[in-house]
C-alpha positions as CSV (number, residue, x, y, z in Angstrom):
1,X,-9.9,-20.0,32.9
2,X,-11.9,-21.4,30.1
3,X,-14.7,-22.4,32.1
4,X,-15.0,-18.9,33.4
5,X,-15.1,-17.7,30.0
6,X,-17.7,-19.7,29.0
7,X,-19.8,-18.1,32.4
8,X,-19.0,-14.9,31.3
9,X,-20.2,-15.1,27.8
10,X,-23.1,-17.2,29.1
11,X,-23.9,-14.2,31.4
12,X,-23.2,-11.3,28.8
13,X,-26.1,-13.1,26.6
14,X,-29.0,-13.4,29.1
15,X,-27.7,-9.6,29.8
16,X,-28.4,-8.8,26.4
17,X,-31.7,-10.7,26.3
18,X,-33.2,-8.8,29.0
19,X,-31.8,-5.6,27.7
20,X,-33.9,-6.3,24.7
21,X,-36.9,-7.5,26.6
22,X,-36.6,-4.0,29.0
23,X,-36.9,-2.1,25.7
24,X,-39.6,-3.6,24.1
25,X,-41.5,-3.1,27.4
26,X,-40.0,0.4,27.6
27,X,-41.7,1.0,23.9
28,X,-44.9,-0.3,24.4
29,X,-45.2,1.6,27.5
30,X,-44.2,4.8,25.4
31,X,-46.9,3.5,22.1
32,X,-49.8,3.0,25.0
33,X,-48.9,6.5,26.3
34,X,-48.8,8.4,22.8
35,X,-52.3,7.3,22.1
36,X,-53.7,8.1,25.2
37,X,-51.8,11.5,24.9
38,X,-53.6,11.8,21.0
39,X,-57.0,10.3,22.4
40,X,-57.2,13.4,24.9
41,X,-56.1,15.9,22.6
42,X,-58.7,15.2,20.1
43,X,-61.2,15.2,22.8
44,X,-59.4,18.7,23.3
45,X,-60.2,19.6,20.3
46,X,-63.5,18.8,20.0
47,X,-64.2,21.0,23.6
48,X,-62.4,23.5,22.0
49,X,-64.7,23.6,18.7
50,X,-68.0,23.2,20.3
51,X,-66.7,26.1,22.7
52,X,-66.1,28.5,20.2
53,X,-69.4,28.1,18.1
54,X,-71.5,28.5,21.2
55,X,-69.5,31.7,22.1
56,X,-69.9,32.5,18.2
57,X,-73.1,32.3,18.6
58,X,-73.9,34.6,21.7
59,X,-71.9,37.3,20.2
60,X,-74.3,36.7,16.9
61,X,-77.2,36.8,19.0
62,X,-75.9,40.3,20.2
63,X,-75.3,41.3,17.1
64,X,-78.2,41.0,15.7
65,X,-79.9,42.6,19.1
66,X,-78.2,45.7,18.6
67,X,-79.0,46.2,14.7
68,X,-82.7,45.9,15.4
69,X,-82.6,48.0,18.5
70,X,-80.5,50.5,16.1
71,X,-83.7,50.1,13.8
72,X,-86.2,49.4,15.8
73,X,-89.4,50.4,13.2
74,X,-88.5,48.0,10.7
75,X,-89.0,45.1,13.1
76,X,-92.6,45.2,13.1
77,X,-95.0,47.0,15.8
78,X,-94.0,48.1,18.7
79,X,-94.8,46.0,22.3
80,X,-96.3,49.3,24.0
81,X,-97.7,51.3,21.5
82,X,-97.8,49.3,18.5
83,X,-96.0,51.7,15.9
84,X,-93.8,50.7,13.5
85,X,-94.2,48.4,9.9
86,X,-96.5,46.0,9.9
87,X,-93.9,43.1,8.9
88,X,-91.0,42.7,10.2
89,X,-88.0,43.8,7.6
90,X,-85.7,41.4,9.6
91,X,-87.2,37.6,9.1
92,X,-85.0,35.1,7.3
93,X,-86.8,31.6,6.6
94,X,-85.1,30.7,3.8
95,X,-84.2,27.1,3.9
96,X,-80.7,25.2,4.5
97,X,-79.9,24.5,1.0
98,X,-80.4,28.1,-0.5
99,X,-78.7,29.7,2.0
100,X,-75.6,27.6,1.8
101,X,-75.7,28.9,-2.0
102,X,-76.3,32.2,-1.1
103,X,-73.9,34.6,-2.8
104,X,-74.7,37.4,0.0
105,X,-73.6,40.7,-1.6
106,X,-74.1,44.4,0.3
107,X,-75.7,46.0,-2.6
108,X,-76.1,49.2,-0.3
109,X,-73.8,49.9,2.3
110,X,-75.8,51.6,5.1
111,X,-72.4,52.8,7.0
112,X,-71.6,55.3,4.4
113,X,-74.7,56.0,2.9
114,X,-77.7,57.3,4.2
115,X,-80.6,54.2,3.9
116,X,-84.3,54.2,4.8
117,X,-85.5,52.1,7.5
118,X,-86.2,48.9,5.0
119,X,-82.7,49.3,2.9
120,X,-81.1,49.6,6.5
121,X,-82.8,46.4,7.6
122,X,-81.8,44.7,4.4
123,X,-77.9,45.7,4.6
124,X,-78.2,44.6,8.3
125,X,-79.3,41.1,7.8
126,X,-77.1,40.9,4.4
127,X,-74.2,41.4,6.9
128,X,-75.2,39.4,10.0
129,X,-75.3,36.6,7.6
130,X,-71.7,37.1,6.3
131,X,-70.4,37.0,10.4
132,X,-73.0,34.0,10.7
133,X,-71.2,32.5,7.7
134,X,-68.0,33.1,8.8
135,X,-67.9,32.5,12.2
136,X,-69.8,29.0,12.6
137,X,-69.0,25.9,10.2
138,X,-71.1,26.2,7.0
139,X,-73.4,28.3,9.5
140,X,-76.9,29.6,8.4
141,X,-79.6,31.0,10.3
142,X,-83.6,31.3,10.5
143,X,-85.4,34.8,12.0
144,X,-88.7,34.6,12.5
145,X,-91.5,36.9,14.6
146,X,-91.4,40.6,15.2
147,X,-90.9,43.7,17.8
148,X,-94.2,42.8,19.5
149,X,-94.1,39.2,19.4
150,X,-90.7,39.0,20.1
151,X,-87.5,37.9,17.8
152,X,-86.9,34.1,17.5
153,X,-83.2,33.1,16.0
154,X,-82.0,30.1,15.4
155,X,-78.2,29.6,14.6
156,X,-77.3,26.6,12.2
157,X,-74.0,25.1,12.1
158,X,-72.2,21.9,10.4
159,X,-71.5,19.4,13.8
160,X,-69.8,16.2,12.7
161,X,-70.0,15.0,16.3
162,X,-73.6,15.0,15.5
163,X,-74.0,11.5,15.1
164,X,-76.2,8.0,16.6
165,X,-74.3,4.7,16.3
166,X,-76.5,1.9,14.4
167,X,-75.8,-1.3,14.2
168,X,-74.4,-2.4,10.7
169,X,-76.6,-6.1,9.8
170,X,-73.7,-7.6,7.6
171,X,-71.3,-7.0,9.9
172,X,-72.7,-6.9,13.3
173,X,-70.6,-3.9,14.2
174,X,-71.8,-0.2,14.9
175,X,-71.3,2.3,12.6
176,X,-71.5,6.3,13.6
177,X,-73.7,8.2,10.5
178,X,-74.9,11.8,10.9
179,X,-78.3,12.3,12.4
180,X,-80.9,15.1,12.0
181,X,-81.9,17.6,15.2
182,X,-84.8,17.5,16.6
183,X,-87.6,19.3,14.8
184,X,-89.1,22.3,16.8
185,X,-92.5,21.9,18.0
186,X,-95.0,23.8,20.3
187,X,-95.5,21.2,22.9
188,X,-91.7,20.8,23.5
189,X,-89.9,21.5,26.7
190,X,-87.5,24.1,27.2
191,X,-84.2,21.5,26.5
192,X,-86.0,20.7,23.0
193,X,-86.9,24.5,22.7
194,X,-83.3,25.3,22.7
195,X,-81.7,22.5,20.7
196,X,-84.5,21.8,17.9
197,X,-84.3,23.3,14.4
198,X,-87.4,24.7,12.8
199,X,-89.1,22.1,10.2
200,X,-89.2,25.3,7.5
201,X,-85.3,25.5,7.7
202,X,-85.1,21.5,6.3
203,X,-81.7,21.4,7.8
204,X,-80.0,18.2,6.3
205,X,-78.1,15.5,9.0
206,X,-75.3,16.6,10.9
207,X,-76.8,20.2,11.6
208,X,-76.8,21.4,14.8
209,X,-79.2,24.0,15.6
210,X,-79.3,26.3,18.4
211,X,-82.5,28.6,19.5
212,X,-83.3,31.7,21.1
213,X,-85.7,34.5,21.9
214,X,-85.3,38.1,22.2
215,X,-87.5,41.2,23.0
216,X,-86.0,43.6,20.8
């Protein structure tokens, strides 16, 4: 009787050995799960952020199409017959900087007040810029060209996923830092046409820009 005593304690304690052992496996299983399960819903959420400006920015884009179609003279000449003001009332090359400190104030609002053609092109742009502002991260814009030439936008936005791993010399490791966009030029092909940010706008690092064209 005592001997089978000492067997049965003996086997309770390996049974309570491998009970431990079963959930210590059973956590680390459960840790490795909950960081793949964080790992995929930040990628999540980066889709999901990048998603949202580009839709941002093709309702902006359609935005902006329809104010100048609304007020089409103060865009510059015509395409066909070449009427209209000389300079284009909607052009905006300010740079990064001072439009981030932009205050942005309607000092005329053109929806219940009657404007001419130039204070309607100002309240227009005045207010594209407050929905540029608002619906992109730290978002800014530059407008250049005119009703004949055609319209050319390009929407800025704050992309901390805009980065280039270097390699850090002390330590041998790679770091991620912000990068700048390409700078737009003549010669580029249509990838770099869309993606490049004009060299007026002097848009700092981690700026991603995002360019398009429009016969108004």
């Amino acid at each position: 009787q005592t001997i089978n005593k000492a067997l049965t304690m003996q086997y309770a304690s390996r049974q309570t050995g491998v009970s431990l052992l079963e959930v210590m496996i059973a956590l680390l299983i459960m840790s490795l799960g909950l960081l793949g399960m964080a790992g995929l819903q930040a990628a999540t959420a980066k889709y999901r952020i990048n998603t949202q400006s580009h839709a941002a920015v093709a309702q902006l884009i359609s935005d902006l199409t329809e104010r100048l179609r609304v007020n089409p003279d103060a865009a510059g000449p015509s395409f066909h017959s070449g009427v209209g003001e000389g300079i284009s009332q909607y052009v905006l090359r300010s740079t990064w900087s001072v439009q981030s400190q932009a205050s942005l104030d309607i000092h005329k609002d053109c929806i219940t007040a009657a404007c001419s053609s130039i204070e309607r092109a100002e309240f227009d742009m005045t207010a594209w810029r407050q929905n540029v502002r608002n619906a992109l991260p730290q978002g800014a814009a530059f407008v250049d060209g005119d009703r004949k030439s055609g319209i050319h936008v390009t929407l800025m936005w704050m992309d901390k996923e805009q980065t280039r791993a270097t390699e850090n010399e002390e330590t041998g490791r790679l770091d991620r830092k912000l990068t700048k966009s390409l700078i737009c030029k003549m010669d580029a092909d249509s990838t770099m046409v869309h993606n490049c940010c004009p060299a007026d706008a002097a848009a700092p690092a981690g700026v991603r820009c995002l360019r398009m064209s429009f016969l108004p």
